[in-house]
HTML snippet that shows the backbone in 3Dmol.js (N, CA, C, O; Angstrom):
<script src="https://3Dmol.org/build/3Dmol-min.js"></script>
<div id="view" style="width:600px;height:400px;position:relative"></div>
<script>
const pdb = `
ATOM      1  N   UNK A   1      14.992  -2.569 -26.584  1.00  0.00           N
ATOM      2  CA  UNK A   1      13.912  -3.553 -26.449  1.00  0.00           C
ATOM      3  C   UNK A   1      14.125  -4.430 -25.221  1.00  0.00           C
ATOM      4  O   UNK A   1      13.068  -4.901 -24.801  1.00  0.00           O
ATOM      5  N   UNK A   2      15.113  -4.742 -24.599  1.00  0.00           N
ATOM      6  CA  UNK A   2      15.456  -5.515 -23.660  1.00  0.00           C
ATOM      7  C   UNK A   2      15.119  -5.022 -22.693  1.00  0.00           C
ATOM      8  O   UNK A   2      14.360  -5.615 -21.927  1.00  0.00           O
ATOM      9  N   UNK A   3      15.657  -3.591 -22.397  1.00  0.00           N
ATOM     10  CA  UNK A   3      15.739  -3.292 -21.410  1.00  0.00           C
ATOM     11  C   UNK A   3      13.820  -2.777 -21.059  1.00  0.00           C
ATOM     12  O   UNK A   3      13.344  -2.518 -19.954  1.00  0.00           O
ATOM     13  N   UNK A   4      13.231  -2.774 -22.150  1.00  0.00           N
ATOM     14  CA  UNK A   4      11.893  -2.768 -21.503  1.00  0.00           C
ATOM     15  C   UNK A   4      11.319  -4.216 -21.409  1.00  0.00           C
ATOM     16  O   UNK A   4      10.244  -4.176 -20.810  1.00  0.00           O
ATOM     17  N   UNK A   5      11.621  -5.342 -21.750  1.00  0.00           N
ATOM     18  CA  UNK A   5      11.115  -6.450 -21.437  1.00  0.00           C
ATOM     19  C   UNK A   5      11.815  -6.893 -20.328  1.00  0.00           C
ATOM     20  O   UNK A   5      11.480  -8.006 -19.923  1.00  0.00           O
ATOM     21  N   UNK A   6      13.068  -6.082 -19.476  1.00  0.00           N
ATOM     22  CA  UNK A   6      13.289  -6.054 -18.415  1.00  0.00           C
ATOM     23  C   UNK A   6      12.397  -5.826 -16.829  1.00  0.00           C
ATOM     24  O   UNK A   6      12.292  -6.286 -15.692  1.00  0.00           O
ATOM     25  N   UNK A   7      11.934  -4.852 -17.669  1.00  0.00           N
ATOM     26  CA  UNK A   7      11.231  -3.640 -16.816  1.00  0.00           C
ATOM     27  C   UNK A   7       9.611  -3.888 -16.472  1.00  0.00           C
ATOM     28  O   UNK A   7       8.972  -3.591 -15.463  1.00  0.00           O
ATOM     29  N   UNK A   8       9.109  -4.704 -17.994  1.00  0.00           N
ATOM     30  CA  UNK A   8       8.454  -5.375 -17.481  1.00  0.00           C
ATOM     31  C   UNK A   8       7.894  -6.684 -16.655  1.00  0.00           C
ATOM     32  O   UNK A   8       6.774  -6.867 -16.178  1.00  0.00           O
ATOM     33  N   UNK A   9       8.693  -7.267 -16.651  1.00  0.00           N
ATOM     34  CA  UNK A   9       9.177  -8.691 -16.319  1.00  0.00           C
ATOM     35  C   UNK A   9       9.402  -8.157 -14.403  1.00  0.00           C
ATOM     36  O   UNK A   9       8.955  -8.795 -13.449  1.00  0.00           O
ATOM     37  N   UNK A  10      10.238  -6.799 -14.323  1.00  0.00           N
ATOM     38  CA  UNK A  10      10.460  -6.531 -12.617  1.00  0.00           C
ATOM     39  C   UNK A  10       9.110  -6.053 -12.614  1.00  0.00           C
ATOM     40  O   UNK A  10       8.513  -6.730 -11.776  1.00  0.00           O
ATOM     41  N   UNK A  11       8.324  -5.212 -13.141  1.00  0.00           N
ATOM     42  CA  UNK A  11       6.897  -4.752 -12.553  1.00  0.00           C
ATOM     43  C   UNK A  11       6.172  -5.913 -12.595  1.00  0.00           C
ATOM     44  O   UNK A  11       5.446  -5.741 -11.616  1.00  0.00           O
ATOM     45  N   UNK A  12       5.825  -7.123 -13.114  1.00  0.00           N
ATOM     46  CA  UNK A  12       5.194  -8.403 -13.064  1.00  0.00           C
ATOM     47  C   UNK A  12       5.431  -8.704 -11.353  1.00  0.00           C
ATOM     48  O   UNK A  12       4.703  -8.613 -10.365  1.00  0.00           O
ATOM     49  N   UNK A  13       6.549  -9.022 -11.539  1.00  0.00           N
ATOM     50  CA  UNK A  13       7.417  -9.667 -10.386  1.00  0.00           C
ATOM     51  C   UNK A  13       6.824  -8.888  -9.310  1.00  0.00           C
ATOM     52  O   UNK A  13       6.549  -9.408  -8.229  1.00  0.00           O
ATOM     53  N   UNK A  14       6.597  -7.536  -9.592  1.00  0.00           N
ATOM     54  CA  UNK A  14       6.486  -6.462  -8.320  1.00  0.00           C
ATOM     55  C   UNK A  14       5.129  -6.424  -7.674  1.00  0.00           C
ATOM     56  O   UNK A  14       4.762  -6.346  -6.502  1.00  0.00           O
ATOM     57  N   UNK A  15       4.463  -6.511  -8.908  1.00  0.00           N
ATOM     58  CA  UNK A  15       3.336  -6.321  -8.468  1.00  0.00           C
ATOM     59  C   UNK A  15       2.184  -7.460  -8.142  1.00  0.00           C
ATOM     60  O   UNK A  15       1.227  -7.263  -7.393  1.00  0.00           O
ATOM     61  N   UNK A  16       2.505  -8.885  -8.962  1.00  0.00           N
ATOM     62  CA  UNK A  16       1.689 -10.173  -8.451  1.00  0.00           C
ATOM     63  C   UNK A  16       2.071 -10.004  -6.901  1.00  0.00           C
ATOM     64  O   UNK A  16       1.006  -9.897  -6.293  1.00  0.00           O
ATOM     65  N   UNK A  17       3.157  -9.936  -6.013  1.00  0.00           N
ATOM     66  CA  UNK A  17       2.857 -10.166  -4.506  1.00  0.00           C
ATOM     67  C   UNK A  17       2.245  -9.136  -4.249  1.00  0.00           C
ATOM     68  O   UNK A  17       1.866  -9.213  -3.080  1.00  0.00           O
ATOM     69  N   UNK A  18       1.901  -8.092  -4.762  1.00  0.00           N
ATOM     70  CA  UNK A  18       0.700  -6.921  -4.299  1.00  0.00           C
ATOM     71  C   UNK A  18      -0.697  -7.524  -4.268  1.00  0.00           C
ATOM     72  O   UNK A  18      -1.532  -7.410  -3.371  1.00  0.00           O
ATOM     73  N   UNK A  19      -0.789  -8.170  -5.389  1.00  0.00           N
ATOM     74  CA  UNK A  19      -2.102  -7.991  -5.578  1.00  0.00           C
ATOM     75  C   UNK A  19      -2.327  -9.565  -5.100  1.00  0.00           C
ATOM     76  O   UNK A  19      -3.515  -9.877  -5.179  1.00  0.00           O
ATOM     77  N   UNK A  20      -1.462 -10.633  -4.621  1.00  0.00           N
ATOM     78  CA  UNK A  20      -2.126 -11.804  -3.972  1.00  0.00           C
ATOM     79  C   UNK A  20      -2.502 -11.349  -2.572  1.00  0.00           C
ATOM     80  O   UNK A  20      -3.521 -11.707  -1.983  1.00  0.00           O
ATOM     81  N   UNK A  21      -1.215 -10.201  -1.914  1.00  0.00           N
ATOM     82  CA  UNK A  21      -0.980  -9.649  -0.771  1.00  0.00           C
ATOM     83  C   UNK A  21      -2.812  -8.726  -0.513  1.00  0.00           C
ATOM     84  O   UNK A  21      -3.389  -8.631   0.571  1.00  0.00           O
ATOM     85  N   UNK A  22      -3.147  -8.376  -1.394  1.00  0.00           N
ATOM     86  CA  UNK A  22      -4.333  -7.252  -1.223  1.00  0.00           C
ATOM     87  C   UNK A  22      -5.813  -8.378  -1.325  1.00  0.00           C
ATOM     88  O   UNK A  22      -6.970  -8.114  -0.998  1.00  0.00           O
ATOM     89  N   UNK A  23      -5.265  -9.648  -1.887  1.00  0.00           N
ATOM     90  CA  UNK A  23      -6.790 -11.085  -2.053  1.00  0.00           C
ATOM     91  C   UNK A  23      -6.539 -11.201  -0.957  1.00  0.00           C
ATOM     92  O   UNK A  23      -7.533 -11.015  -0.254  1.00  0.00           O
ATOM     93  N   UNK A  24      -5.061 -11.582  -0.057  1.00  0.00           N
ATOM     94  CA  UNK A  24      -5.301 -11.794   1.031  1.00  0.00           C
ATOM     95  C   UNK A  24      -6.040 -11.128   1.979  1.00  0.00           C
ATOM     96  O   UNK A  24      -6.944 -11.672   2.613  1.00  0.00           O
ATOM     97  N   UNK A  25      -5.724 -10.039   2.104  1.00  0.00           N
ATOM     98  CA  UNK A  25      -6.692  -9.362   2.888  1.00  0.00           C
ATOM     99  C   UNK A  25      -7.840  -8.964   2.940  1.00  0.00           C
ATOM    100  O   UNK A  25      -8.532  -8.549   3.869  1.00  0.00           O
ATOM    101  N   UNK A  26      -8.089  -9.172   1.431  1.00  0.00           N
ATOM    102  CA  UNK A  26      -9.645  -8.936   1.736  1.00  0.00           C
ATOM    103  C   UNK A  26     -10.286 -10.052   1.812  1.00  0.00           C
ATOM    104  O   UNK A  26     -11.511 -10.143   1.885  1.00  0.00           O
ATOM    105  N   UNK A  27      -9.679 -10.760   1.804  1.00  0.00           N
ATOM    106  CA  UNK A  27     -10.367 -12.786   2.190  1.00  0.00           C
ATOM    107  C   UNK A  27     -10.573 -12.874   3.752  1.00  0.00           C
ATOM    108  O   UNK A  27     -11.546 -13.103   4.471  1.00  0.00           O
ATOM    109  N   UNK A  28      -9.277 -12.603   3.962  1.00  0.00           N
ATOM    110  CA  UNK A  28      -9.123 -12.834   5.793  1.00  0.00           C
ATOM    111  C   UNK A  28      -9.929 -11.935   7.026  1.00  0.00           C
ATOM    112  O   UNK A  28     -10.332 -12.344   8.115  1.00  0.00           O
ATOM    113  N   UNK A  29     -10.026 -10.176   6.268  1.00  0.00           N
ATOM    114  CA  UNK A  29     -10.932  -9.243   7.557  1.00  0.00           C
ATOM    115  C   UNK A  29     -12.684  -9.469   7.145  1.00  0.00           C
ATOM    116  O   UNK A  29     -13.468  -8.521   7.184  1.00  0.00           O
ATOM    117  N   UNK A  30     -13.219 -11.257   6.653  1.00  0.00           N
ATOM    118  CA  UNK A  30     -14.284 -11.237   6.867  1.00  0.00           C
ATOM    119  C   UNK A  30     -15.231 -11.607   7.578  1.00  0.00           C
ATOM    120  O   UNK A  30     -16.448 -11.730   7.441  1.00  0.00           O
ATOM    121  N   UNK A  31     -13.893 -11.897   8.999  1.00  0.00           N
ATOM    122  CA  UNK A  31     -14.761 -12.640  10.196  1.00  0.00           C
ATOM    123  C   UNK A  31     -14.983 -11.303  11.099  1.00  0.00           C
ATOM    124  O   UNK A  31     -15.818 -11.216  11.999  1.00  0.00           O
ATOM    125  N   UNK A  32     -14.001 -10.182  10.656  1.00  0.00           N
ATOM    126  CA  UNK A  32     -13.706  -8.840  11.337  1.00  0.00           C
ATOM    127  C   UNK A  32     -14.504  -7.688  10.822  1.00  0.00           C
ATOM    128  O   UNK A  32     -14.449  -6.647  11.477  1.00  0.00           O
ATOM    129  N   UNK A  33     -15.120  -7.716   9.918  1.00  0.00           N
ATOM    130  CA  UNK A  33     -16.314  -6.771   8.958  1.00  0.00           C
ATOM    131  C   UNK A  33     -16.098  -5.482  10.005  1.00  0.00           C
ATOM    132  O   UNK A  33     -15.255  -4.585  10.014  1.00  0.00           O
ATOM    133  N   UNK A  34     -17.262  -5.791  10.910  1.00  0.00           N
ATOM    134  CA  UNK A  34     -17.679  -4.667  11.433  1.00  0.00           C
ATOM    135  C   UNK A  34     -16.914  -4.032  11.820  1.00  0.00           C
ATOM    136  O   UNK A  34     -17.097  -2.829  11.637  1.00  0.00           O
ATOM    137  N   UNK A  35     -15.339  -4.561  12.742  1.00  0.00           N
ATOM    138  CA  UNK A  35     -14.163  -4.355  13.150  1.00  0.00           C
ATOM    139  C   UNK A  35     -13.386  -2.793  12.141  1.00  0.00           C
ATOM    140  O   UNK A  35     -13.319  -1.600  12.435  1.00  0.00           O
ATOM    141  N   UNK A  36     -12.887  -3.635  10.827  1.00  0.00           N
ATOM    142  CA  UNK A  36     -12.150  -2.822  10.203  1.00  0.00           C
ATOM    143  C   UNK A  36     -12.969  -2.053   9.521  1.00  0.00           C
ATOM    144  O   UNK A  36     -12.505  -0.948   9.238  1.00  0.00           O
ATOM    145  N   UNK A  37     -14.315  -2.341   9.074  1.00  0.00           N
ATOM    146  CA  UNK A  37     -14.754  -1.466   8.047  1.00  0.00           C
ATOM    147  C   UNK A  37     -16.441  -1.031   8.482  1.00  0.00           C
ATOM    148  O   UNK A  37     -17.318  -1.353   7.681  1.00  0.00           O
ATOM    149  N   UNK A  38     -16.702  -0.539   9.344  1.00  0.00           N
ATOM    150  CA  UNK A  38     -17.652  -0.547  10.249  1.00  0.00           C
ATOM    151  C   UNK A  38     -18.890   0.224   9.091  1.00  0.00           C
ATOM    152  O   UNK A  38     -20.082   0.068   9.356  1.00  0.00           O
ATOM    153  N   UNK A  39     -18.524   0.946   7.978  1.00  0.00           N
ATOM    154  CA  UNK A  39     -19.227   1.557   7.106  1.00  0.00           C
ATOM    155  C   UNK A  39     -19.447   0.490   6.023  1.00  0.00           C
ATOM    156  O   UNK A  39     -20.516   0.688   5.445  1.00  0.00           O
ATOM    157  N   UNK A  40     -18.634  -0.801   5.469  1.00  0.00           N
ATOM    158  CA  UNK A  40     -19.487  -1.416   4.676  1.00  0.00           C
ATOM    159  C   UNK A  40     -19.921  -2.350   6.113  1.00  0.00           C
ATOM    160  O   UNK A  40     -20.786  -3.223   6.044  1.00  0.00           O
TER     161      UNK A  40
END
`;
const viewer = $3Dmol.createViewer("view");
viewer.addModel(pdb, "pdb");
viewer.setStyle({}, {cartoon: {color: "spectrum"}});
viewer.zoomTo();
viewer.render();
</script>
């Protein structure tokens, strides 16, 4: 039991800087639209 409330506790850890890391970017390329994503 530990060792999966381990495991989850490192995938938490792992993955919140993913997914603030992925708001960031899609917050920031919206002065760049046409730039990076010329199809939306």
């Amino acid at each position: 039991m530990k060792k999966q409330i381990i495991a989850a506790i490192l995938l938490l850890v792992l993955l919140l800087p993913m997914f603030a890391g992925i708001s960031r970017i899609k917050r920031l390329p919206r002065d760049r639209k046409d730039d990076d994503q010329p199809n939306v």
